[in-house]
Each structure stands twice: as structure tokens, then as C-alpha cells.
KEMI-279540 format. One record per residue (C-alpha): y, z, x; chain. Coordinates in steps of 0.02 Angstrom, whole numbers. Example, Ala and Ser with C-alpha at 12.3 -4.5 7.8 and 13.67 -1.06 7.14 Angstrom:
2
<rec yy="-225" zz="390" xx="615" c="A"/>
<rec yy="-53" zz="357" xx="684" c="A"/>
***
This chain:
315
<rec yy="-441" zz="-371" xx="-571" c="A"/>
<rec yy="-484" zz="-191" xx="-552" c="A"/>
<rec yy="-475" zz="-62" xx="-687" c="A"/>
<rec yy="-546" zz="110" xx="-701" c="A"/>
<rec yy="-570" zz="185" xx="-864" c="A"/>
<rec yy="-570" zz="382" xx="-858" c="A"/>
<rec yy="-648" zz="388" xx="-714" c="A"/>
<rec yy="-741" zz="536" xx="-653" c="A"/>
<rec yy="-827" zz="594" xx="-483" c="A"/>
<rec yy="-878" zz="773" xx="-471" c="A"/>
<rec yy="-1012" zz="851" xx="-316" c="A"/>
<rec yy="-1102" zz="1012" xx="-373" c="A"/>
<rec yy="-925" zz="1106" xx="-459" c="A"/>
<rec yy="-810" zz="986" xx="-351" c="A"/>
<rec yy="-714" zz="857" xx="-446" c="A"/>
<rec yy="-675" zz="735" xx="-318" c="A"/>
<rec yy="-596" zz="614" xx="-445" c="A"/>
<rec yy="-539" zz="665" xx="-612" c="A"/>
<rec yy="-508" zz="556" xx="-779" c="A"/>
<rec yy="-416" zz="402" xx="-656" c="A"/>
<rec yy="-370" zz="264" xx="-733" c="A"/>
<rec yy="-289" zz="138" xx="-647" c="A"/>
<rec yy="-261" zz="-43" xx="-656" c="A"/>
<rec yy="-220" zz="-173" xx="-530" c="A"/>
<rec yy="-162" zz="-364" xx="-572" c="A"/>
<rec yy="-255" zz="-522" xx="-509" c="A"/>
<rec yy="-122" zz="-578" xx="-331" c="A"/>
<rec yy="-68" zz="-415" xx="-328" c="A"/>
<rec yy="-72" zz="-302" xx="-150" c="A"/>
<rec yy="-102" zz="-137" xx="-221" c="A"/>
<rec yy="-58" zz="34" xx="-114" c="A"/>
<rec yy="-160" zz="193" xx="-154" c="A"/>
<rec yy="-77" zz="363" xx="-53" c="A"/>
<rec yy="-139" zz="522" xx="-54" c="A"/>
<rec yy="-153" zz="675" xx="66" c="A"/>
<rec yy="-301" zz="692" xx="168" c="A"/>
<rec yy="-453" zz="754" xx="20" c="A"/>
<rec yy="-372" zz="679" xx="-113" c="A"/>
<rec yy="-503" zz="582" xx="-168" c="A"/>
<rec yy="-469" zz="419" xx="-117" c="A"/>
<rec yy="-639" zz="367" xx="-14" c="A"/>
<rec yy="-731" zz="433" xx="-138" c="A"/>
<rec yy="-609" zz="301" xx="-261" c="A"/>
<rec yy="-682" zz="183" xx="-153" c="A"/>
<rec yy="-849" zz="223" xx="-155" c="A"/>
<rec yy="-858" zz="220" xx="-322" c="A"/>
<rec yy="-759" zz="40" xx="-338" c="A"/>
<rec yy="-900" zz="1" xx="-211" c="A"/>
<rec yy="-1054" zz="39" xx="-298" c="A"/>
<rec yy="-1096" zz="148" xx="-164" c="A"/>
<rec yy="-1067" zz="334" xx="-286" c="A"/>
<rec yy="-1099" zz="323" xx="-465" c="A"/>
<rec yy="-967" zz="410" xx="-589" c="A"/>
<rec yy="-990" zz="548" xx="-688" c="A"/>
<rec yy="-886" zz="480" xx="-807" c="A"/>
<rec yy="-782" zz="343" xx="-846" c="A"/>
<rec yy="-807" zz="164" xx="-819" c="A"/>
<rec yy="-768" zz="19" xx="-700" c="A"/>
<rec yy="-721" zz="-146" xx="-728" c="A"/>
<rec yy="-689" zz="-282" xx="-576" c="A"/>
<rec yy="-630" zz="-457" xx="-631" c="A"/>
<rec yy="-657" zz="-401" xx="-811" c="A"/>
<rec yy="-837" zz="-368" xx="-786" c="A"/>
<rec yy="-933" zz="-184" xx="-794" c="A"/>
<rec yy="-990" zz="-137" xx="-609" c="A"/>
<rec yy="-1129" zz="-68" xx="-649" c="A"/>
<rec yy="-1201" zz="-205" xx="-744" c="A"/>
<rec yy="-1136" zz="-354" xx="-628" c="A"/>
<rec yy="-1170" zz="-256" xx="-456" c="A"/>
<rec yy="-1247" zz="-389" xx="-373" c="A"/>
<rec yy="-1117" zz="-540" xx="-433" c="A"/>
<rec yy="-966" zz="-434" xx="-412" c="A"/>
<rec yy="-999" zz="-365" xx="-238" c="A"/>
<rec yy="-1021" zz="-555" xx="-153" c="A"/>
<rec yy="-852" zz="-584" xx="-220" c="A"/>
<rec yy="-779" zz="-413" xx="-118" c="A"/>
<rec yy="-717" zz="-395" xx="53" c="A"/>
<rec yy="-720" zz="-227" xx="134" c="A"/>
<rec yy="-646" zz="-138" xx="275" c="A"/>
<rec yy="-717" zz="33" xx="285" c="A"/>
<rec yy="-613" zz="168" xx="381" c="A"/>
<rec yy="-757" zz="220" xx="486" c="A"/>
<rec yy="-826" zz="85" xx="595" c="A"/>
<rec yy="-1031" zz="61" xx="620" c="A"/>
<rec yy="-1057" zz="-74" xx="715" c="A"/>
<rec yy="-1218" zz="-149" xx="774" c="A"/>
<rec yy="-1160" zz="-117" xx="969" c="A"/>
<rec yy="-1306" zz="-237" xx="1045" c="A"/>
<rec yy="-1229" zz="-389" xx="967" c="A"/>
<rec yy="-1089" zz="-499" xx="1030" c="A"/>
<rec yy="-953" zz="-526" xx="899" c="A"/>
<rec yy="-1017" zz="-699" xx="874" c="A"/>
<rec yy="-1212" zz="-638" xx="821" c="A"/>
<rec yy="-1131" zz="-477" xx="719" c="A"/>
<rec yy="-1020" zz="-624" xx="619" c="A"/>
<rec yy="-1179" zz="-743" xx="620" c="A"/>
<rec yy="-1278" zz="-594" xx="539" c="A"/>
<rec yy="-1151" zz="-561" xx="396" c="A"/>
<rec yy="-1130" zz="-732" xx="377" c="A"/>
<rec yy="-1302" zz="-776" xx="362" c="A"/>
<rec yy="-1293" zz="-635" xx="206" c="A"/>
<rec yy="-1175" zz="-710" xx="104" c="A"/>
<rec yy="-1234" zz="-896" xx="128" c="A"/>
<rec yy="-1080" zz="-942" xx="203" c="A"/>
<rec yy="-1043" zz="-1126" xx="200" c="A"/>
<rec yy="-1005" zz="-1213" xx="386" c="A"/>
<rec yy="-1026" zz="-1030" xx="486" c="A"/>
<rec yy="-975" zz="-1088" xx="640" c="A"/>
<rec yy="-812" zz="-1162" xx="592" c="A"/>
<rec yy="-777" zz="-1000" xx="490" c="A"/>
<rec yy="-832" zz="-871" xx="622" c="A"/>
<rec yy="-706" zz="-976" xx="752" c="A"/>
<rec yy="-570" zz="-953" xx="636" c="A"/>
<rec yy="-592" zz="-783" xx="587" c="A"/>
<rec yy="-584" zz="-725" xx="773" c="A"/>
<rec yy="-453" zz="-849" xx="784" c="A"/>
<rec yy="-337" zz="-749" xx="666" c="A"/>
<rec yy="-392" zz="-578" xx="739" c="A"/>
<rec yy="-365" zz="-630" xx="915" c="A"/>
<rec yy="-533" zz="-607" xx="987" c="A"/>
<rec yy="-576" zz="-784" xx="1019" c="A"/>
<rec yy="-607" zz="-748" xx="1226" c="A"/>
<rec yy="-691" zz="-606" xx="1187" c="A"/>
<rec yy="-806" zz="-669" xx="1059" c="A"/>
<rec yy="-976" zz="-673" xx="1173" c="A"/>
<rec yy="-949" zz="-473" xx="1238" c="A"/>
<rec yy="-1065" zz="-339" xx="1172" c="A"/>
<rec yy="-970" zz="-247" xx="1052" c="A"/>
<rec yy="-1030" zz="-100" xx="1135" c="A"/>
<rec yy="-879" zz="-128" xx="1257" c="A"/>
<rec yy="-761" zz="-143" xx="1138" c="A"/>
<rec yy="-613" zz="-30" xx="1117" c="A"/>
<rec yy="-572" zz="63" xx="934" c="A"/>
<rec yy="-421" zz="-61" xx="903" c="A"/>
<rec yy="-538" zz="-212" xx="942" c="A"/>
<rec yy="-698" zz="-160" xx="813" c="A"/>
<rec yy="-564" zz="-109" xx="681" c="A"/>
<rec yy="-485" zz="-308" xx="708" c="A"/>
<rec yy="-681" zz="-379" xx="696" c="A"/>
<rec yy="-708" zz="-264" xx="558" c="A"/>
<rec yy="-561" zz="-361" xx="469" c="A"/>
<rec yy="-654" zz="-524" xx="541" c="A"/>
<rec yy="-812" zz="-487" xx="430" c="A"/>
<rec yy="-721" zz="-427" xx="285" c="A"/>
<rec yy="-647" zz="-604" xx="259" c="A"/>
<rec yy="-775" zz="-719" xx="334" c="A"/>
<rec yy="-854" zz="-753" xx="145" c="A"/>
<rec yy="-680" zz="-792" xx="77" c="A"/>
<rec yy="-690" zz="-632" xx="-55" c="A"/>
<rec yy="-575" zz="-641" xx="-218" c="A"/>
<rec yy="-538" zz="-441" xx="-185" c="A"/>
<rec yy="-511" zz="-357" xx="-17" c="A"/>
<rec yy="-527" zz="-175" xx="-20" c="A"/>
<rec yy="-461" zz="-94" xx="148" c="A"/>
<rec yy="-483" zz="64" xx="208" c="A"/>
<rec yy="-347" zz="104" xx="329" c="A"/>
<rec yy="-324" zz="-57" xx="411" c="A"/>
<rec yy="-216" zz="-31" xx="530" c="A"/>
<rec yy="-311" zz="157" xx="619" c="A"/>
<rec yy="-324" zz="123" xx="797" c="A"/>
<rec yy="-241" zz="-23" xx="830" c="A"/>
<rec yy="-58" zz="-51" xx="938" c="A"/>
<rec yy="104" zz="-122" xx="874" c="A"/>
<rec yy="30" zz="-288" xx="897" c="A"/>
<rec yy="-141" zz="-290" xx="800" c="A"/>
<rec yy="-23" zz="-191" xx="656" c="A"/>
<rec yy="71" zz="-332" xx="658" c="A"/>
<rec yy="-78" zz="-465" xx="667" c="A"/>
<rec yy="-174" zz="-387" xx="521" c="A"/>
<rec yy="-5" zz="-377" xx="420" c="A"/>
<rec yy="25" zz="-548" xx="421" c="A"/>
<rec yy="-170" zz="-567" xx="394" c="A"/>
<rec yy="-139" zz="-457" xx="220" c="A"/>
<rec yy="37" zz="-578" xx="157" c="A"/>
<rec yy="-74" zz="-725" xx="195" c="A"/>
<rec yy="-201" zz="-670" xx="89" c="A"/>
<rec yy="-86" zz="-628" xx="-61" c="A"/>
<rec yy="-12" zz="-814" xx="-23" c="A"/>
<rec yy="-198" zz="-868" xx="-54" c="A"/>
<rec yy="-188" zz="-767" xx="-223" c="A"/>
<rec yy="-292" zz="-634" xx="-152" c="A"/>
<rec yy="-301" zz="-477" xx="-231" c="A"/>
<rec yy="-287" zz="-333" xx="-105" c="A"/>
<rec yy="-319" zz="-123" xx="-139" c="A"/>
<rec yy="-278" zz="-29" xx="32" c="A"/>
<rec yy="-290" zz="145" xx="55" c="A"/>
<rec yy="-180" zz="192" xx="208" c="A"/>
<rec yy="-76" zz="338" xx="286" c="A"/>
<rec yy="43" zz="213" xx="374" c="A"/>
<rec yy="150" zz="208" xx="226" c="A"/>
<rec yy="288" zz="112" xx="317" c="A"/>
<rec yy="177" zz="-29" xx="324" c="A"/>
<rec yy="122" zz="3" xx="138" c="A"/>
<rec yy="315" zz="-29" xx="88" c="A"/>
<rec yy="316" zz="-165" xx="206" c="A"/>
<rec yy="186" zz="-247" xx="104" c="A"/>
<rec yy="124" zz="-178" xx="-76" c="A"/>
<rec yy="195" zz="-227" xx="-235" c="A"/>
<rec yy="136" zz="-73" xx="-304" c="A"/>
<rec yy="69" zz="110" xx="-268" c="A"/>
<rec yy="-42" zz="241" xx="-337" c="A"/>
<rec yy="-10" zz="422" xx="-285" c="A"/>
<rec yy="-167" zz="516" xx="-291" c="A"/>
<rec yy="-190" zz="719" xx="-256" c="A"/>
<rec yy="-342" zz="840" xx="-294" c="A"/>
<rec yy="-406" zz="682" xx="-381" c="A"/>
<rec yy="-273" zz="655" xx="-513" c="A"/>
<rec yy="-169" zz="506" xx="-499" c="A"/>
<rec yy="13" zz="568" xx="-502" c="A"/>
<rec yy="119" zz="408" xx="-527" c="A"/>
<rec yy="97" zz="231" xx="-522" c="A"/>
<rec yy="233" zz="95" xx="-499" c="A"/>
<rec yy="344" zz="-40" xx="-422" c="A"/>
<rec yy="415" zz="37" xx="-254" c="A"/>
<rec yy="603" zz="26" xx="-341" c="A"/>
<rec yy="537" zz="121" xx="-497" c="A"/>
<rec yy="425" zz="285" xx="-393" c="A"/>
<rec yy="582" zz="292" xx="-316" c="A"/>
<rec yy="700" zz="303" xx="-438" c="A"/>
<rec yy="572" zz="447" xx="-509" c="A"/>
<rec yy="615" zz="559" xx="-355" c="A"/>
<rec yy="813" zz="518" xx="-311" c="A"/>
<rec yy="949" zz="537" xx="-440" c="A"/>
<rec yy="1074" zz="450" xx="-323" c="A"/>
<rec yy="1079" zz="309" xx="-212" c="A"/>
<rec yy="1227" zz="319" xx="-81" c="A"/>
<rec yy="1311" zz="166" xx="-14" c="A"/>
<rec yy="1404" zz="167" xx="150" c="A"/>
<rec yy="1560" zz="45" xx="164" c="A"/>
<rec yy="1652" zz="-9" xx="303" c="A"/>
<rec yy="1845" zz="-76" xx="257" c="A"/>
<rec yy="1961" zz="-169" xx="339" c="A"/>
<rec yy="2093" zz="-44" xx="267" c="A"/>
<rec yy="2073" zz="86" xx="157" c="A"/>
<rec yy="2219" zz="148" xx="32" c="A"/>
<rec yy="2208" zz="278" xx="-110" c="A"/>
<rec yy="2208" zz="159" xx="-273" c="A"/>
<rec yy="2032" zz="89" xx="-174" c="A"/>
<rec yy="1973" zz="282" xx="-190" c="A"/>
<rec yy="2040" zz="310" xx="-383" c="A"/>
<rec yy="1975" zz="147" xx="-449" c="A"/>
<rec yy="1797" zz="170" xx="-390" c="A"/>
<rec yy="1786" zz="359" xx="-447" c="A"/>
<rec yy="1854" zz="311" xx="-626" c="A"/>
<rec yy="1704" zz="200" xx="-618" c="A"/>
<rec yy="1574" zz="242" xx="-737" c="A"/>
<rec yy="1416" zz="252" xx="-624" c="A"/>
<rec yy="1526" zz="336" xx="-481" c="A"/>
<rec yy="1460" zz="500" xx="-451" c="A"/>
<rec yy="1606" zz="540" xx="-293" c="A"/>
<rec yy="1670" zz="456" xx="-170" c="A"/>
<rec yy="1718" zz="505" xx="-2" c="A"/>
<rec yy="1798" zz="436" xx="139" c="A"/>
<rec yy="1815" zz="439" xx="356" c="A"/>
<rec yy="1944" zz="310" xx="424" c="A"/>
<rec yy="1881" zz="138" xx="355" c="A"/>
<rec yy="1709" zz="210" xx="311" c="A"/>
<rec yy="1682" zz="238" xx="146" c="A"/>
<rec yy="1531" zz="342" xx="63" c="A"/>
<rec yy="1491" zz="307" xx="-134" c="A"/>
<rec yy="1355" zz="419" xx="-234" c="A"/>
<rec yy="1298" zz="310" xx="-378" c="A"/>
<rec yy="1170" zz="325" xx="-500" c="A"/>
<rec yy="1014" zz="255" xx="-477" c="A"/>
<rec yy="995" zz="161" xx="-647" c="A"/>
<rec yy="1034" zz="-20" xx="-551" c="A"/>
<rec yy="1125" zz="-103" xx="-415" c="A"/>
<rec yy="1304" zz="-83" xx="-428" c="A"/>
<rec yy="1349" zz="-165" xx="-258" c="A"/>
<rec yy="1437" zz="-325" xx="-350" c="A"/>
<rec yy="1528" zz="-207" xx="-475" c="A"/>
<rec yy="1593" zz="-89" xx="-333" c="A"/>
<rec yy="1641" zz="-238" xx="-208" c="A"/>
<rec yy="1738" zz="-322" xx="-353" c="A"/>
<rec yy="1841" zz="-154" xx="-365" c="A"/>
<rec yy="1881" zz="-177" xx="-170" c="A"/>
<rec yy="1943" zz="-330" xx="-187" c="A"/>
<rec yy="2048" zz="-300" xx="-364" c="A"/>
<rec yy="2140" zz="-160" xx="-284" c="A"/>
<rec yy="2182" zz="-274" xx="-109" c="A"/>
<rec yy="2026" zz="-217" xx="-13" c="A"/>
<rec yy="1916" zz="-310" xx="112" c="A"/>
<rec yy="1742" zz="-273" xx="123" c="A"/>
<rec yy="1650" zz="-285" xx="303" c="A"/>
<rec yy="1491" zz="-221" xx="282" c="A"/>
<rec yy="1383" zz="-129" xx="143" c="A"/>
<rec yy="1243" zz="-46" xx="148" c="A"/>
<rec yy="1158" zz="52" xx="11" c="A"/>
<rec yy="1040" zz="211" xx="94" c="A"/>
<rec yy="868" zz="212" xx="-8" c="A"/>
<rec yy="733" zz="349" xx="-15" c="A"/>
<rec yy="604" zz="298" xx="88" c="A"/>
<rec yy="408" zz="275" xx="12" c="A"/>
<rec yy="362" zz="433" xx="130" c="A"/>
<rec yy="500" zz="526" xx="76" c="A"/>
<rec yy="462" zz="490" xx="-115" c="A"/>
<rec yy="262" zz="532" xx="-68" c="A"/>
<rec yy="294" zz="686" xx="-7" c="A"/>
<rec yy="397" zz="736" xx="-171" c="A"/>
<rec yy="286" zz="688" xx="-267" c="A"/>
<rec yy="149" zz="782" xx="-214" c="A"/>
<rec yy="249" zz="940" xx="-184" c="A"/>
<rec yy="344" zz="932" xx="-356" c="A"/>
<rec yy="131" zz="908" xx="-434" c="A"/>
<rec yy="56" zz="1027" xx="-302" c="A"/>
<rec yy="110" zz="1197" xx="-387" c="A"/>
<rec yy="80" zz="1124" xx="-587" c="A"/>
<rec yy="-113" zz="1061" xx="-511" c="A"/>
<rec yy="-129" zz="1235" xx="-428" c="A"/>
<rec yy="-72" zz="1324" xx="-612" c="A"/>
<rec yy="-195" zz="1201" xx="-705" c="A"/>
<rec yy="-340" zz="1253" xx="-584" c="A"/>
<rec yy="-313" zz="1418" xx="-616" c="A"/>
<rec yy="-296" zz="1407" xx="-790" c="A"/>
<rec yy="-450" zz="1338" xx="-804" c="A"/>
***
């Protein structure tokens, strides 16, 4: 769906983007992090047609950007992270406008249910010149899926909105992906990125650090996983058993509570709860403590900050 090929953005001596090559699958919600100036608007741009590489190439649904411009854009939806709205127009006649671009079949029908999903219905004839941030960033969403694109490509979605329009345009992006929707969002709400994303690219000083399932960028950063168990009683050949255990890296305990460091290879929560119950043991609850995706971003940035900094001055 989209692939980048070596792809290259640099602004008199400034190499925005350098050699990035990344590839994202057809259904697939795709999440790309990086610090502020990392280069991912200028990604965007580029996957937009709007900046022209340096280098490298571009392919969306398996075609060349550059020579399919026109036939590949109609099939895009875009939320931009700055909002420019034309502020003498109601919602209704700024939707009417855009849908008037892209031929869109029915337009009445589809405006009403775009601001039907964004919650904007009773405020549909008000110039959007009194409309709040949170409100143009939800109609923003509205015109990036009023022509029913193949790819959306958001730009923090979610800036300037409350817990509730989060929430709305959350379930907005799983209902998409339910469509089989392909979705690339750029956001710093990275709770809401593991909330959603199947995957994520890491991007810093241009150069795409790691790409991967949430379970496997993890697993990069944390060489244990700790699991927290509450027992009905605890005795000593509980304690032995699980440390002779293979994956067992120690294992502590307060009271009932017990506290198991395991590798990170798999989940052993079956393996460890059959030991429990071999040795007499009854297990209440279980609950294995992950690295979160912010803790694993900021890692992985720090860990690539100081080998980026030695390249650039290498160089």
C-alpha cells in the first residue's frame, strides 16, 4: 500500500529525510513516532506530492507517485496537523466544496453522515469561523473521509480535542480498518497509537530507527517481563519450583504476592500457573507488567541519539 524506496529529502545542507524505506500492508493502521524535527511532516509531504525527493522513490498501491499523481491522490484521505479552513463557510458549504472536487456520489447523504460520525450534526449551518480548535480538527476528519479514500494519512488526529472527540475519532480510525482501510498516522499521543496501530515506525534526524509489531519493538528495549501473582497461600516448594524453571530469571515474594522476572522470549503465564498448581498452589490473579510504547520510544531514541550524533560528526 505504501512503500518508500531510499527515500531522500534534503533543504539547502539539511537532510530532512535520509535513505527511508518503509513499507506498510494493505488493512493495516500504521504508527510513525518521532521527536519533534524528526522528519515526519516532511514524510508526509513527500507521500503527498506536495515536496519532491531528492532521492529515492515512492510507490502507493503499487504504483510510482510521481507518475500516477493525479489517480493516486483521489484515492487519499488527509488530515493535516495544521488546520486552514475557509472560515466564511458553514460546515455544510466547506463539505459541499470538497465534495463537489472529488465527484462525490449522493453528497448530501454523505455530508449528513460524515457530521453524523464527528458529532457536528447541530452545528452543521455555523460559520466555521466560530468554531473552536477541537471542532475544525473533528470537520477536518469529516473532509478527509467524505470521498471514501482507500488510504487515510493523519496528521495528529487527535491535537486539540477532549477525552471525548479522542474517543470519537478512535473509534472513527477501528472502523475504518474494519472497512479494510489502510491508515498511516503520525501522532505524539502514543497511548492512543498502542491503543490502535498494528505497527510503528520510529523515526529521528530522519533515519528510521526500528520498525515492528508493538510485542516485537518491545521486546527490542526490555530483557525481562515481570509478572505479579497474588496466592491464596504461598509455601517454599511454590518458590523453588518456579526458580528451577528455565525462563525464571528470580523470584521474589511479600505475603501472598508473588513477583517473577522472566525472559521476554514468550508468554510463560500457562507454564508458571501450571507450577502453582503442581506444587498445591492457587492462583488469584496474574498480571504480567509490560514496557509501555512511550517507554520503548524514548529508548529508542536515546540508545540511537549518541551513535546519529557520532555519525554526523564523522561525516
Amino acid at each position: 500500500m505504501i512503500q518508500t524506496e531510499g527515500l531522500t529529502k534534503k533543504f539547502d545542507g539539511l537532510t530532512a529525510v535520509n535513505d527511508l524505506n518503509i513499507h506498510v500492508e494493505k488493512g493495516e493502521i500504521y504508527g510513525f513516532l518521532g521527536p519533534n524535527g524528526a522528519g515526519k511532516t516532511t514524510t508526509i509531504m513527500l507521500l503527498l506530492g506536495m515536496e519532491r525527493p531528492t532521492a529515492g522513490r515512492i510507490k502507493l498501491f503499487g504504483k510510482d507517485l510521481a507518475e500516477n499523481y493525479f489517480e493516486i491522490k483521489r484515492r487519499i484521505g488527509v488530515l493535516s496537523e495544521f488546520q486552514f479552513l475557509y472560515e466564511d463557510m458553514t460546515a455544510t458549504e466547506y463539505l459541499r466544496f470538497f465534495a463537489d472536487l472529488y465527484e462525490v456520489e449522493n453528497p448530501d447523504r454523505k455530508i449528513n453522515e460524515v457530521l453524523s460520525r464527528i458529532d457536528l450534526v447541530d452545528r452543521q449551518h455555523e460559520l466555521l469561523s466560530g468554531y473552536s480548535k477541537g471542532m475544525k480538527q473533528k470537520l477536518s476528519m469529516a473532509r478527509a473521509l467524505l470521498h471514501d479514500p482507500d488510504l487515510l494519512i493523519l496528521d495528529e488526529p487527535q491535537s486539540s480535542l477532549d477525552p471525548y472527540g479522542i474517543r470519537e475519532i478512535r473509534d472513527i480510525i477501528m472502523e475504518e480498518n474494519m472497512k479494510g482501510k489502510t491508515l498511516f498516522i503520525s501522532s505524539h499521543i502514543l497511548s492512543e497509537i498502542e491503543r490502535t496501530c498494528h505497527r510503528v515506525g520510529i523515526i529521528h534526524h530522519g533515519v528510521l530507527l526500528a520498525e515492528d509489531d508493538m510485542t516485537h519493538l518491545k521486546q527490542q528495549v526490555a530483557d525481562e517481563r515481570e509478572i505479579v501473582i497474588e496466592l491464596e497461600a504461598y509455601t517454599d516448594a511454590i518458590g523453588k519450583s518456579l526458580e528451577e524453571l528455565e525462563f525464571v530469571k528470580s523470584v521474589s515474594n511479600e505475603g501472598l504476592q508473588l513477583t517473577i522476572k522472566t525472559s521476554v522470549d514468550e508468554d510463560h503465564r500457562s507454564d508458571i500457573s501450571r507450577v502453582i498448581s503442581n506444587n498445591g498452589g492457587v492462583v488469584l490473579s496474574m498480571v504480567a507488567e509490560e514496557i509501555s510504547l512511550e517507554e520503548a520510544f524514548v529508548i529508542i531514541t536515546e540508545q540511537n541519539l549518541s551513535l546519529l550524533t557520532k555519525e554526523g560528526q564523522a561525516s
